[in-house]
MDAnalysis code that builds the backbone (N, CA, C; Angstrom):
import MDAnalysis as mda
import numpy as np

u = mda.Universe.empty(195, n_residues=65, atom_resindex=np.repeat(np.arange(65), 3), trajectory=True)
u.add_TopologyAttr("name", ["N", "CA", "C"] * 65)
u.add_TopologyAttr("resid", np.arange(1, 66))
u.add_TopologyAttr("resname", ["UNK", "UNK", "UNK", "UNK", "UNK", "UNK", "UNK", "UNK", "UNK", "UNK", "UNK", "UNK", "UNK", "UNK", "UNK", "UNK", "UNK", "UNK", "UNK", "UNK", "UNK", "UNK", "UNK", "UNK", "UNK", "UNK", "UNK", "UNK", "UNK", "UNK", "UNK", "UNK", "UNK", "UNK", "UNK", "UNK", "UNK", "UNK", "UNK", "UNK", "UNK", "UNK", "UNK", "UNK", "UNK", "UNK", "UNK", "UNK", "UNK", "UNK", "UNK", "UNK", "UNK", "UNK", "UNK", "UNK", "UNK", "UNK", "UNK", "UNK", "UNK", "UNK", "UNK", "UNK", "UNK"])
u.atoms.positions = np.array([
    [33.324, 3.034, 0.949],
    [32.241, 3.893, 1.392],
    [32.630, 4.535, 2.715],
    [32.575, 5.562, 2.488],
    [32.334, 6.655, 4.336],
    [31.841, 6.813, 4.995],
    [32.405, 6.363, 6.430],
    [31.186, 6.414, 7.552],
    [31.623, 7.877, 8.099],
    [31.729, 8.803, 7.222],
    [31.826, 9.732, 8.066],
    [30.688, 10.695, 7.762],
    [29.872, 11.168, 9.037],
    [28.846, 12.101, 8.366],
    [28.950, 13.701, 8.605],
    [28.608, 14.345, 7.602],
    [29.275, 15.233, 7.962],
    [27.945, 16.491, 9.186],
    [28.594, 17.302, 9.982],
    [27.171, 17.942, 10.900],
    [26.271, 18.719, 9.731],
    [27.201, 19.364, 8.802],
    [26.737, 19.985, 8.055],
    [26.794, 20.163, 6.794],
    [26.078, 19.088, 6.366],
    [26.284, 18.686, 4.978],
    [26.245, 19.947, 3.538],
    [25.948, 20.743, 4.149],
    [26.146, 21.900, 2.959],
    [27.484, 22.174, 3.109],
    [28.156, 21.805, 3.963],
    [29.463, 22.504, 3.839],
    [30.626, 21.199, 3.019],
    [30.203, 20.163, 2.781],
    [30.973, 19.286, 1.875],
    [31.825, 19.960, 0.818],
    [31.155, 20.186, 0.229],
    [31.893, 20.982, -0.873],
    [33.063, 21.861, -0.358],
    [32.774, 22.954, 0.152],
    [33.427, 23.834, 1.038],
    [34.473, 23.027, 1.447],
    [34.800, 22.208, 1.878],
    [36.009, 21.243, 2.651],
    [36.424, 20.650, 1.790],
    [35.722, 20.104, 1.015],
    [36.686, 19.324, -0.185],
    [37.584, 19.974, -0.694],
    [37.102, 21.513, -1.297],
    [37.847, 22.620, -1.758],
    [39.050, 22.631, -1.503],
    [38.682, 22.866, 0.414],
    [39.898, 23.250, 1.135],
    [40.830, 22.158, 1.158],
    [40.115, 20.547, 1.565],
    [41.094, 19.543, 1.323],
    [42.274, 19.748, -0.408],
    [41.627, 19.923, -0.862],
    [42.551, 19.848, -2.198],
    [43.524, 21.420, -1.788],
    [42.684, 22.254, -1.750],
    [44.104, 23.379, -1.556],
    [44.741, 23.461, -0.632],
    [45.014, 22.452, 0.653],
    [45.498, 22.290, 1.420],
    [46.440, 21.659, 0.725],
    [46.321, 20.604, 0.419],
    [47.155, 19.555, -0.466],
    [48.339, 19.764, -1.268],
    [47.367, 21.213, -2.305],
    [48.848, 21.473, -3.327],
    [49.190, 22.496, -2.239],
    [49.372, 23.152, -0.984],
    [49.983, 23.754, -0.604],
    [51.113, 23.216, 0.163],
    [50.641, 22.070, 0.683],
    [52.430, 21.384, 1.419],
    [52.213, 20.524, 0.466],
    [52.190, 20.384, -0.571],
    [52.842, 19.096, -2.113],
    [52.480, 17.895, -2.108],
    [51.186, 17.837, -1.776],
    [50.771, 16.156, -1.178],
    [49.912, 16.265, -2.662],
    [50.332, 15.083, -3.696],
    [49.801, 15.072, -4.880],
    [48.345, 14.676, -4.800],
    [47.218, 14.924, -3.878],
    [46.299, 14.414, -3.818],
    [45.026, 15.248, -5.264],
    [44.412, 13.767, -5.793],
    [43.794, 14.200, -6.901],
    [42.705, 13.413, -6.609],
    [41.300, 14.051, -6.791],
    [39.802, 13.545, -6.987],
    [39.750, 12.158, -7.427],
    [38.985, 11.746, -6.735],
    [38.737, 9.928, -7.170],
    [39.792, 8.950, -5.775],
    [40.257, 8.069, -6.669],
    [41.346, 6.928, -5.922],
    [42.588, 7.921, -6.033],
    [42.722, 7.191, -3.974],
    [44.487, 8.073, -4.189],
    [45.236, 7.243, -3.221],
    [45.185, 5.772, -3.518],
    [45.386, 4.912, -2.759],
    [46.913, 4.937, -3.316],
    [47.346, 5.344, -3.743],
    [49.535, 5.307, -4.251],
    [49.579, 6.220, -3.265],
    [49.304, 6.975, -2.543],
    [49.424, 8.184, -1.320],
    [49.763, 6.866, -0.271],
    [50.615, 7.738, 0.730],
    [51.049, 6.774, 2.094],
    [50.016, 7.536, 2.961],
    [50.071, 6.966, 4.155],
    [49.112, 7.312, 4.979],
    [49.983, 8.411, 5.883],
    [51.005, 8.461, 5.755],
    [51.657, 9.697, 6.317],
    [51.053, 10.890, 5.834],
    [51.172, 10.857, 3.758],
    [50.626, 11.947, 3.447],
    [49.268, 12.288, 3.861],
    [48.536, 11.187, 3.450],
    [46.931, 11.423, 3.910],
    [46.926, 12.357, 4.878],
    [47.582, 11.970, 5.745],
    [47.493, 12.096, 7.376],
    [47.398, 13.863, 8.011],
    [49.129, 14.202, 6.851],
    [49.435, 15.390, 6.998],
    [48.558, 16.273, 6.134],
    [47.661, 16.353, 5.429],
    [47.011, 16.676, 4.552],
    [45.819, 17.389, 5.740],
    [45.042, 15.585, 6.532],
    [44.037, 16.078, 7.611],
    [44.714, 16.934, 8.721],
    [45.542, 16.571, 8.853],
    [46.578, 17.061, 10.173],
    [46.685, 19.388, 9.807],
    [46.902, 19.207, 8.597],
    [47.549, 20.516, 8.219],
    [46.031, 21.328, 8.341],
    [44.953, 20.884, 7.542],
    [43.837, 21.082, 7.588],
    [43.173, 21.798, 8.992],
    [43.468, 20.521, 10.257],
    [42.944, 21.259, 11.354],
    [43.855, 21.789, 11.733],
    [45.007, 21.813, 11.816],
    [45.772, 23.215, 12.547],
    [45.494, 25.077, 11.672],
    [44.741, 24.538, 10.377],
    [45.181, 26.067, 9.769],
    [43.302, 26.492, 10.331],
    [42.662, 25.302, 10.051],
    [41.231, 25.933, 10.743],
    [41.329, 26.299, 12.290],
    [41.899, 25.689, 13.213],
    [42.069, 25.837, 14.459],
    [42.747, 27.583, 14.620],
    [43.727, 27.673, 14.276],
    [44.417, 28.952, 14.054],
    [43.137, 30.039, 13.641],
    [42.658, 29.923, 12.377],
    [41.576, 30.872, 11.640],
    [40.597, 30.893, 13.217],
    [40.407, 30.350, 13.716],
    [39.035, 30.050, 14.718],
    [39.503, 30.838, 15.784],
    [41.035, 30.688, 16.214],
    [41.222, 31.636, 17.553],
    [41.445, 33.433, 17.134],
    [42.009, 33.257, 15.631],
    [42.029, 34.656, 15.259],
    [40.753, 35.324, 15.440],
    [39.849, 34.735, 14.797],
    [38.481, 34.951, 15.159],
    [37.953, 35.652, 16.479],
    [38.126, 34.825, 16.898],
    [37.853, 34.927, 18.264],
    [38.389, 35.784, 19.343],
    [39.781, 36.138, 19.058],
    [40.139, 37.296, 19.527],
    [40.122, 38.528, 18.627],
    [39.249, 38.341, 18.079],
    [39.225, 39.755, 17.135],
    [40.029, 40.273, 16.133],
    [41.028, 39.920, 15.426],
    [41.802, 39.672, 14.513],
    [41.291, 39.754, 13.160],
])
């Protein structure tokens, strides 16, 4: 179970999305359900890749881009 809550729970979906197409984009075989055969490296780089490509999108933003 997850203690993680999210601020904005309508956006779950929305992130899951992105978690998975994050995934097949640097080759991290991650699939819906149990993905406990994954190392925690992959996990890791999966969350890791996630906030650097939102972080990036956010400053483009922001400078007008």
């Amino acid at each position: 179970m997850s203690r993680n809550k999210a601020v904005v729970p309508e956006a779950r979906a929305a992130l899951d999305a992105y978690k998975y197409e994050v995934a097949n984009e640097i080759g991290v075989p991650l699939k819906q359900g149990y993905n406990g055969d994954l190392t925690s490296a992959q996990n890791g780089s999966v969350g890791g890749y996630m906030v650097k490509k939102m972080i990036e999108a956010q400053k483009s933003k922001m400078s007008g881009q």
